[in-house]
VEXMAR-80443 format. One line per field, with one value per residue (C-alpha): residue number from 1; residue in one letter; y, x, z. Coordinates in Angstrom, 3 decimals, m for minus. Each point is the difference from the previous one (the first is absolute). Layout:
BEGIN
num: (NUM|...)
residu: (a|...)
c2: (Y|...)
c1: (X|...)
c3: (Z|...)
This chain:
BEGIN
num: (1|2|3|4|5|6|7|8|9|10|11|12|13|14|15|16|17|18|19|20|21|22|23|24|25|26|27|28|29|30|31|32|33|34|35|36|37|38|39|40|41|42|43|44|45|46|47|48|49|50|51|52|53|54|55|56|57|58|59|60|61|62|63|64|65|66|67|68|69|70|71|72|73|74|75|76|77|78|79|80|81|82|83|84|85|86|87|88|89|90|91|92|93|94|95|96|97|98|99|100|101|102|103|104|105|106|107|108|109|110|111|112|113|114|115|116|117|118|119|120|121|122|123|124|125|126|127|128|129|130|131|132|133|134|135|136|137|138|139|140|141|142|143|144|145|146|147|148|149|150|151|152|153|154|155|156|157|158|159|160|161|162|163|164|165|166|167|168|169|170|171|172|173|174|175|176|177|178|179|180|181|182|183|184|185|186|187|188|189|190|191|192|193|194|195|196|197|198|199|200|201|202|203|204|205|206|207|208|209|210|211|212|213|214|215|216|217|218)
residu: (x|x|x|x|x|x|x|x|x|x|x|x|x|x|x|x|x|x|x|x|x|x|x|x|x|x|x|x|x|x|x|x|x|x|x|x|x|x|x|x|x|x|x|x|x|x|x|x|x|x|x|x|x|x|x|x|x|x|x|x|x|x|x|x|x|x|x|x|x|x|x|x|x|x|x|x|x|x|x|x|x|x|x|x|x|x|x|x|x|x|x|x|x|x|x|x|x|x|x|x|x|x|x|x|x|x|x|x|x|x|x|x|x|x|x|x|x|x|x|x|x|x|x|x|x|x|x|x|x|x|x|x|x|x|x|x|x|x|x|x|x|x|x|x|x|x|x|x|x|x|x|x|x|x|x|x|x|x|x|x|x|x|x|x|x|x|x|x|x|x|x|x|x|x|x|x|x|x|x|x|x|x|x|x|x|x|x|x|x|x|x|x|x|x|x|x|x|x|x|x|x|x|x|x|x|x|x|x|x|x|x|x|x|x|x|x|x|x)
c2: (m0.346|4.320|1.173|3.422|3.056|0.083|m3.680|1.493|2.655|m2.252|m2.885|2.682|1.803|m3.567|m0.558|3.082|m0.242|m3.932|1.622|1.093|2.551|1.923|2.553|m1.032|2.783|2.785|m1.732|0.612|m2.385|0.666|m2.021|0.946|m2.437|m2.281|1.966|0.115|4.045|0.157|3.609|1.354|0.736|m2.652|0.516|m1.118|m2.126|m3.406|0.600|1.414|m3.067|m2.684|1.666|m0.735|m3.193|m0.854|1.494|m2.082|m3.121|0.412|m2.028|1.894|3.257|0.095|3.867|2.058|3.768|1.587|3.008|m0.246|2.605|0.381|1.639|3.127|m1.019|1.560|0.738|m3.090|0.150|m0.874|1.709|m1.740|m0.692|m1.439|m2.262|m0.734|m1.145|m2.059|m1.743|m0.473|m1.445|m2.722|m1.047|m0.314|m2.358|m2.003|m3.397|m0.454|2.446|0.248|3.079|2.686|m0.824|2.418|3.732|2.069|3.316|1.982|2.978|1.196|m3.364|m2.180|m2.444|m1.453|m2.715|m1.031|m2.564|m3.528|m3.358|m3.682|m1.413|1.376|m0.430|2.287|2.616|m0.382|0.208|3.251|1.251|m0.916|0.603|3.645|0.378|0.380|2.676|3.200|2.315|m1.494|0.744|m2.468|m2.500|m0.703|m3.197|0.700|m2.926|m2.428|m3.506|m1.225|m3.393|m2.409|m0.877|m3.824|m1.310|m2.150|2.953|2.253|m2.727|m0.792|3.892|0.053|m3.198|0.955|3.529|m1.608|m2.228|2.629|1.854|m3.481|m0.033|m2.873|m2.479|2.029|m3.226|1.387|3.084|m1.029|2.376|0.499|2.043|1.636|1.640|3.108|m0.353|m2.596|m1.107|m1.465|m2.057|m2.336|0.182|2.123|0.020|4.168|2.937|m0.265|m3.180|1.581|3.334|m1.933|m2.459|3.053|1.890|m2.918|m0.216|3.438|m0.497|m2.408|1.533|0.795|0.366|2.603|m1.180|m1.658|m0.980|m1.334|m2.449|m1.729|m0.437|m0.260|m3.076|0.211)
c1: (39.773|m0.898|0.758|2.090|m1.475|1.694|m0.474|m3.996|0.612|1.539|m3.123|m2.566|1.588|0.279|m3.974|m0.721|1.894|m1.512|m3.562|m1.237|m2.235|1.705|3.173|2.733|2.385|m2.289|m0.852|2.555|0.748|1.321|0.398|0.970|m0.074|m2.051|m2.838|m0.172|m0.662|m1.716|0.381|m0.125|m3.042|m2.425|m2.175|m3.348|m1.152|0.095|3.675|0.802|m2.653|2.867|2.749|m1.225|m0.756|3.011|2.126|m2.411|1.295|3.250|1.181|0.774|m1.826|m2.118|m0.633|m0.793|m0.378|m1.367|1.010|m0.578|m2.100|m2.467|1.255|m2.430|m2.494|0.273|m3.132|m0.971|m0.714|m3.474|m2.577|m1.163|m3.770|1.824|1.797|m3.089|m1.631|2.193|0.202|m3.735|0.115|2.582|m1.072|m3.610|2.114|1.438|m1.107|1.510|m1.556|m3.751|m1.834|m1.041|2.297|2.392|0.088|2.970|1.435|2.864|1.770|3.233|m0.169|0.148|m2.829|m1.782|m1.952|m3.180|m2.289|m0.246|0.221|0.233|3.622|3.243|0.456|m2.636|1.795|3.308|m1.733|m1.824|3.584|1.956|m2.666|0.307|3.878|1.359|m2.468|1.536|0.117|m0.058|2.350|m0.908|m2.515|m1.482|m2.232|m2.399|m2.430|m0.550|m1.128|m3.323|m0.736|m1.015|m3.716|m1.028|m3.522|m0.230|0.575|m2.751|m2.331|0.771|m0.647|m3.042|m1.258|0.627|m1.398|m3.261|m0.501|0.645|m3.212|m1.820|m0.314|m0.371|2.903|2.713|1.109|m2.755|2.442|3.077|2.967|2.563|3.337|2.360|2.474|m1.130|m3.986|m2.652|m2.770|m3.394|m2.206|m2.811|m3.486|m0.859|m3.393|m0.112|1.326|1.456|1.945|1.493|1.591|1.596|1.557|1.551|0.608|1.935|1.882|1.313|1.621|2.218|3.345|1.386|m3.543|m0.557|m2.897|m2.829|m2.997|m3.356|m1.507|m1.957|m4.067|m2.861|m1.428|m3.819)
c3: (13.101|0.547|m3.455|0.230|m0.886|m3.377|m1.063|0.694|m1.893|m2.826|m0.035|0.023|m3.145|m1.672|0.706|m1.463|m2.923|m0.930|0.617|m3.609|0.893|1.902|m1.520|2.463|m1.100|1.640|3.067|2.798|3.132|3.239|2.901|3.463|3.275|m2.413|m0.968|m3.964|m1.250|m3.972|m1.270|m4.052|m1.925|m1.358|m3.012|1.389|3.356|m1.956|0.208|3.233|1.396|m2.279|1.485|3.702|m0.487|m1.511|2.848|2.648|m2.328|1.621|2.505|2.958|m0.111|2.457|m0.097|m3.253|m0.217|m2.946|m1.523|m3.685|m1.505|m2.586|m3.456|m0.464|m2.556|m3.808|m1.768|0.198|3.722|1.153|2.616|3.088|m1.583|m3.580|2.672|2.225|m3.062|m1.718|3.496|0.444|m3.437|m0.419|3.887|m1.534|m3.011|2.488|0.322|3.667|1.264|0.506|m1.214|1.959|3.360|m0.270|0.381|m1.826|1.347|m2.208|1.920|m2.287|m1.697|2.907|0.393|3.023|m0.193|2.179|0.473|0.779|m1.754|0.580|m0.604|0.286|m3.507|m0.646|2.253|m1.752|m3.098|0.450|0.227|m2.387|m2.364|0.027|1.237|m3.213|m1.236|m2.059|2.820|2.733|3.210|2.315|0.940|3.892|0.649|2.191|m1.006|2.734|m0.245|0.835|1.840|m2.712|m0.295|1.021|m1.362|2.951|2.199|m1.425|0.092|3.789|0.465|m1.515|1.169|3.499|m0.315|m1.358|3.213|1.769|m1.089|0.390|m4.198|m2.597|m0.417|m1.843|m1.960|m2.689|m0.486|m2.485|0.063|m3.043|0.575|m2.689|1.226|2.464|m1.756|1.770|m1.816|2.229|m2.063|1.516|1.502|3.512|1.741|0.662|m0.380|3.201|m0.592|m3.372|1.734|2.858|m2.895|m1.980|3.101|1.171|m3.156|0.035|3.410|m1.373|m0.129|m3.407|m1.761|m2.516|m1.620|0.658|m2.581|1.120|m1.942|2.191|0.098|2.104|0.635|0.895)
């Protein structure tokens, strides 16, 4: 059954209220042909974020409008570099997500993030690691996720590029992933053979990284 505007109205109030981090009492909620209004003044993101998640918790709204604002910051308010680096450091402290993938960008404390990683975990991650930062006004996930890597794949690749130049048997070249980094170990007969092997690798999709540890064989 179509709840009624004001039995909306009612739930989403109740949601906010059982949802300990946000302060109900300065939040406001209207609701008009069943699309749910916030309004008020929220102390930092990490609350106005709570607040729309708890209103999406409600059964039947299935259209949110946000109008909450931002209390201006006192003295304790931070600058858009103290921001970008407090980001760049707790995503660097993160164990889910792996160093050096993502780019940060901080204009009048809202962040934008870049890059790519492997999992959608990773993605999610990124996020909410530097959402509740002092200072910060909003967050946009721009990170995209890559194709994972498959050993068997890069070997194939490489394997097939290597015939392809009419070169040694490419079984001789052993290939190690972890996570976006490939490692080629093993024996080649030339110089030749060894460039189309790492060139191959760094084709793959999703590769960052690729370390050459393989020798010559005479």
């Amino acid at each position: 059954m179509k709840k009624s505007d004001s039995q909306l109205q009612h739930d989403v109030l109740e949601e906010l209220k059982w949802e300990p981090s946000v302060h109900a009492t300065e939040i406001g909620v209207e609701v008009k042909d069943g699309v749910v209004t916030l309004s008020g003044e929220v102390h930092n993101f990490a609350e106005k974020w709570h607040a729309e998640r708890a209103a999406q918790r409600v059964c039947g709204v299935n259209a949110l409008a946000i109008d909450m604002k931002l209390k201006a910051p006192g003295l304790g308010g931070r600058t858009d570099a103290d921001i970008a680096r407090s980001a760049e450091q707790v995503l660097e402290w993160s164990t889910s997500v792996p160093e050096g993938t993502i780019k940060v960008m901080v204009e009048n404390g809202f962040i934008t993030l870049r890059g790519s990683v492997g999992w959608q975990y990773q993605r999610l991650a990124a996020a909410a690691s530097v959402r509740f930062l002092m200072g910060v006004t909003g967050v946009s996930n721009l990170i995209t996720i890559k194709p994972h890597i498959s050993m068997s794949a890069v070997k194939d690749d490489i394997e097939v590029a290597l015939k392809r130049t009419a070169s040694a048997d490419a079984k001789k070249i052993h290939v190690s992933v972890n996570g976006s980094d490939i490692t080629l170990t093993g024996k080649v007969q030339s110089w030749a053979e060894r460039e189309t092997a790492v060139a191959s690798a760094w084709r793959t999709p999703g590769v960052l990284h690729v370390h050459d540890k393989m020798s010559l064989e005479f």
